[in-house]
C-alpha positions in Angstrom: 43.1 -9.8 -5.2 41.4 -12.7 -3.3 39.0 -12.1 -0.6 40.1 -12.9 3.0 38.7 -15.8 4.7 36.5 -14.8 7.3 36.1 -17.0 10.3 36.6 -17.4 14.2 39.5 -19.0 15.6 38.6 -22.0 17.7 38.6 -21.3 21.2 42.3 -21.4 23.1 43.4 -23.5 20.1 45.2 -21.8 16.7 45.3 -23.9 13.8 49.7 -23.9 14.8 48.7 -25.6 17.5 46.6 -28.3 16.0 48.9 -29.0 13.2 51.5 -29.9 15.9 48.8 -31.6 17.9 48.2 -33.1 14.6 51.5 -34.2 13.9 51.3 -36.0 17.3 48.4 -38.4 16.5 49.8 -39.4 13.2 52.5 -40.4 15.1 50.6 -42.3 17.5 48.5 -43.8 14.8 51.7 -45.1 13.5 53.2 -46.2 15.9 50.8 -47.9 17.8 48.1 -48.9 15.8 50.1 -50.2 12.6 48.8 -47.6 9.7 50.9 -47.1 7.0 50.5 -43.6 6.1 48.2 -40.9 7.7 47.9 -37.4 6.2 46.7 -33.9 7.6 44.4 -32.1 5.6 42.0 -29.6 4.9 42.1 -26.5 7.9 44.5 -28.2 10.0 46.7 -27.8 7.1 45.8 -24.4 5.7 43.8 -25.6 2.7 40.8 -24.1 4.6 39.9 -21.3 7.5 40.7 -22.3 10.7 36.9 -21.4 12.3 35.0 -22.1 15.8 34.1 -26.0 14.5 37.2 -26.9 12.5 38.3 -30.2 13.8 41.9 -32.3 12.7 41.3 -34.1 9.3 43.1 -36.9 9.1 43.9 -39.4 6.4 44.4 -42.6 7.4 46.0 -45.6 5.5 46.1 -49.1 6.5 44.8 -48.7 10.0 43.0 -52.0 11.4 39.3 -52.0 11.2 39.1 -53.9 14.8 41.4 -50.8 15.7 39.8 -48.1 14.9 37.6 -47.3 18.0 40.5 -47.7 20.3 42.5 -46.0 18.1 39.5 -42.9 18.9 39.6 -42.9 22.4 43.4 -42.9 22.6 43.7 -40.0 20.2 41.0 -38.2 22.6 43.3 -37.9 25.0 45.8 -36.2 23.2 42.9 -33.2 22.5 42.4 -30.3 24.3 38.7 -29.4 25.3 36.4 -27.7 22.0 38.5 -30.1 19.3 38.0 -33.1 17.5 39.9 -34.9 15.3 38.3 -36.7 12.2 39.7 -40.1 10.8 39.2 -40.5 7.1 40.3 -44.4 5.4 42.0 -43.5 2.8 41.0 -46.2 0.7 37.2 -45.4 1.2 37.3 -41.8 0.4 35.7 -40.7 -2.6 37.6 -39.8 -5.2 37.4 -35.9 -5.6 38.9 -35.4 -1.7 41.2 -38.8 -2.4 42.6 -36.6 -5.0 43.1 -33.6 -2.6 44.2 -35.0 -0.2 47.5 -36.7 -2.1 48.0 -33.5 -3.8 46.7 -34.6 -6.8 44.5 -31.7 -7.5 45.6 -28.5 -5.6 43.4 -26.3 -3.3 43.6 -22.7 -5.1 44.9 -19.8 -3.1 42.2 -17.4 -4.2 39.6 -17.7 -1.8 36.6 -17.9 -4.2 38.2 -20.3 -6.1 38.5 -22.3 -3.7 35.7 -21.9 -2.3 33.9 -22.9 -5.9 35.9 -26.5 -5.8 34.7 -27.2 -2.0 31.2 -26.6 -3.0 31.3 -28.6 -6.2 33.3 -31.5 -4.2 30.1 -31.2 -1.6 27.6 -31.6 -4.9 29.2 -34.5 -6.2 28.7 -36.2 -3.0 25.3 -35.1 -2.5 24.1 -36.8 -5.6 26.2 -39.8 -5.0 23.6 -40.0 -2.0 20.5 -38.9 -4.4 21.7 -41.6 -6.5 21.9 -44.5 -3.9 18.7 -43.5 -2.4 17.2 -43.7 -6.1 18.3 -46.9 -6.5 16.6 -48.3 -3.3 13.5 -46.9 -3.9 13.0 -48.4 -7.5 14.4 -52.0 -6.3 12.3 -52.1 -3.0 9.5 -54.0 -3.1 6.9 -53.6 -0.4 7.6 -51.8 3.0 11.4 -52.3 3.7 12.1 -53.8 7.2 13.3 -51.6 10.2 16.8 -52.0 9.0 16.5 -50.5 5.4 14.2 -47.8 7.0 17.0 -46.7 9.4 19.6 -47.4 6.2 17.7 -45.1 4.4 17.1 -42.4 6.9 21.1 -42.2 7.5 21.5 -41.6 4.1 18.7 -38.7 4.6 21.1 -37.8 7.4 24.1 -37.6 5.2 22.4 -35.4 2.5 21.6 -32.8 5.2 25.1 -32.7 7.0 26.8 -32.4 3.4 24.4 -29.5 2.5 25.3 -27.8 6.1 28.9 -28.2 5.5 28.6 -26.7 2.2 26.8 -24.0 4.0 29.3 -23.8 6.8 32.3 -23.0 3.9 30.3 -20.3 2.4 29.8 -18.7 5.9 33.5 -18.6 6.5 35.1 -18.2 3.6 32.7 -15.2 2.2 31.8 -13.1 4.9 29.6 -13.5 8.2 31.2 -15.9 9.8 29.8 -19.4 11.9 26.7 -18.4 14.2 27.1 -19.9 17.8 25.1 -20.9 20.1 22.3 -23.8 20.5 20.7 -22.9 17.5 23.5 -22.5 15.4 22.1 -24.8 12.7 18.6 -23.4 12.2 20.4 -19.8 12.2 22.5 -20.8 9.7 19.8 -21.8 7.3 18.5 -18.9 7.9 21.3 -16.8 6.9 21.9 -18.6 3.7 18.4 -17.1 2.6 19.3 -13.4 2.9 22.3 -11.4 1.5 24.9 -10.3 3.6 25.8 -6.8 2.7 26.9 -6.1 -0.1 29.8 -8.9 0.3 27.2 -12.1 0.0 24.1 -12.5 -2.0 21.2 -15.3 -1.1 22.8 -18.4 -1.2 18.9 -19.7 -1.3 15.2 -18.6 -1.7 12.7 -19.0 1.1 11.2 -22.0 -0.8 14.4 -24.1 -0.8 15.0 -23.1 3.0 11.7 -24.5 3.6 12.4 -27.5 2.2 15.5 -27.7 3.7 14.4 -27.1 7.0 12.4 -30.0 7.0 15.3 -32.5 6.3 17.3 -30.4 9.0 14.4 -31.3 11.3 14.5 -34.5 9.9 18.4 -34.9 10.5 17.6 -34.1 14.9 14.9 -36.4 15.4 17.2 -39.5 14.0 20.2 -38.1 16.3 17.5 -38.1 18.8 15.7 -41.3 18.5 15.7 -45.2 18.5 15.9 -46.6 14.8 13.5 -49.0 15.2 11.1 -46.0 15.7 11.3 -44.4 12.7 8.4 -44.8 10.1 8.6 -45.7 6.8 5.8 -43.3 5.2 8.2 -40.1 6.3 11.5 -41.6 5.7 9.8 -42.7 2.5 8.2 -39.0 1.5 11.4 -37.2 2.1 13.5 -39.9 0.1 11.3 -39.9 -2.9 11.9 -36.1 -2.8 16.0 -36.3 -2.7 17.0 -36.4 -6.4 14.5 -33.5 -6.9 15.7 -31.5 -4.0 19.8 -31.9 -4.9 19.2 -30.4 -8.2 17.8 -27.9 -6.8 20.3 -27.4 -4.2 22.8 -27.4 -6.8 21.0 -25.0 -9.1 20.8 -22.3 -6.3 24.9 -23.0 -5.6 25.9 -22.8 -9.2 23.5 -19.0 -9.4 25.0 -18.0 -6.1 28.3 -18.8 -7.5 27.4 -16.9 -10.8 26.4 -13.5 -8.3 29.7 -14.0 -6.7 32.0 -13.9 -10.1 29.5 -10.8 -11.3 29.9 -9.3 -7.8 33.9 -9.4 -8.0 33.6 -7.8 -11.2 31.7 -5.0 -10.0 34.0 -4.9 -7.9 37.2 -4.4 -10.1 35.5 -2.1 -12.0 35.2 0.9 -9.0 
């Protein structure tokens, strides 16, 4: 038997809703902005929870790059307050969620299963980042200019969102849910170093939370800050330490995943 999804609804909006609201700005896209195809995916579509911070995942196909930010605005209108909708080129995307998302590879219905190919999507991307980051670093010669510094630090950026949203999948599809509130991402951090219950070991150890905490850190002060200001001995430090840090990351996933199969066993066995 799979293990139910646990997650919060978003506020005043069920996931019926936002498939039909859905529906309505692949029309619009359509219609009056010229893309060829655009395809709901991912919660919107029932692939995933619907939860407090799901937004509309949208593929889109063929949609003008000098109309895509007034494409944005004129979908905002069509969204009630708390929602967001998310537009993802589908020539761009990388080929694990290309694949998804044209029913190529299927979402499994057991929850941990599924669960196991979202996380393993996340990894993949995390070391496509490790990897690019790499690269730089070997080919750079002398300190980079303000504009590879702030390159580089979005890629920092990038590696921290896509371990959150691995983080964020584990909250709602296992057990405990999304935390709320102003510190939400801190707390969830937190939460992925202890158990929950008997339902959820550590996802990490205090050691990788540490370390993690730092890039989270990190991740606020360039949401929070000119580019220009950022200095190149951080950014530097915490790049050098990426491809080190996703192995790791990935290591604690694939044990956590490990106590999750022995877990179920246990399980079946009372």
């Amino acid at each position: 038997m799979s293990n139910p999804p646990v997650a919060v609804p978003v506020e005043r909006v069920t996931r019926e809703e936002a498939a039909r609201i859905a529906e309505k700005c692949a029309q619009m896209l359509v219609e009056q902005f010229g893309a060829r195809r655009v395809i709901p995916f991912g919660s919107v579509t029932g692939d995933a929870p619907w939860h407090s911070r799901s937004d509309i995942d949208l593929a889109v196909e063929g949609l003008p790059p000098e109309l895509e930010a007034k494409a944005w605005a004129t979908l905002d209108k069509l969204l009630p307050p708390g929602l967001e909708v998310d537009l993802i080129a589908l020539e761009s995307a990388p080929p694990e969620l290309r694949a998804r998302i044209l029913g190529e590879v299927k979402m499994p219905k057991e929850n941990i299963a599924a669960l196991k190919l979202e996380i393993e999507t996340e990894l993949q991307n995390l070391e496509r980042i490790a990897a690019q980051v790499a690269r730089f670093l070997t080919s750079a010669r002398g300190e980079p200019d303000s504009f590879a510094v702030a390159g580089v630090a979005k890629y920092l950026h990038d590696f921290y969102n896509g371990v959150e949203r691995t983080f964020e999948r584990i909250a709602v599809r296992v057990a405990g849910g999304l935390p709320s509130g102003d510190f939400w991402h801190t707390q969830l951090l937190e939460r992925m170093a202890a158990p929950f219950g008997e339902e959820r070991p550590a996802v990490i150890d205090p050691s990788l939370q540490s370390r993690l905490l730092e890039f989270l850190r990190f991740r606020h002060r360039i949401r929070h800050t000119y580019s220009y200001e950022l200095e190149w001995p951080r950014v530097k430090r915490l790049a050098e330490e990426l491809d080190e840090l996703t192995q790791r990351v990935r290591a604690a996933l694939e044990a956590f995943e490990a106590n999750l199969d022995q877990a179920a066993g246990k399980r079946k066995k009372r």
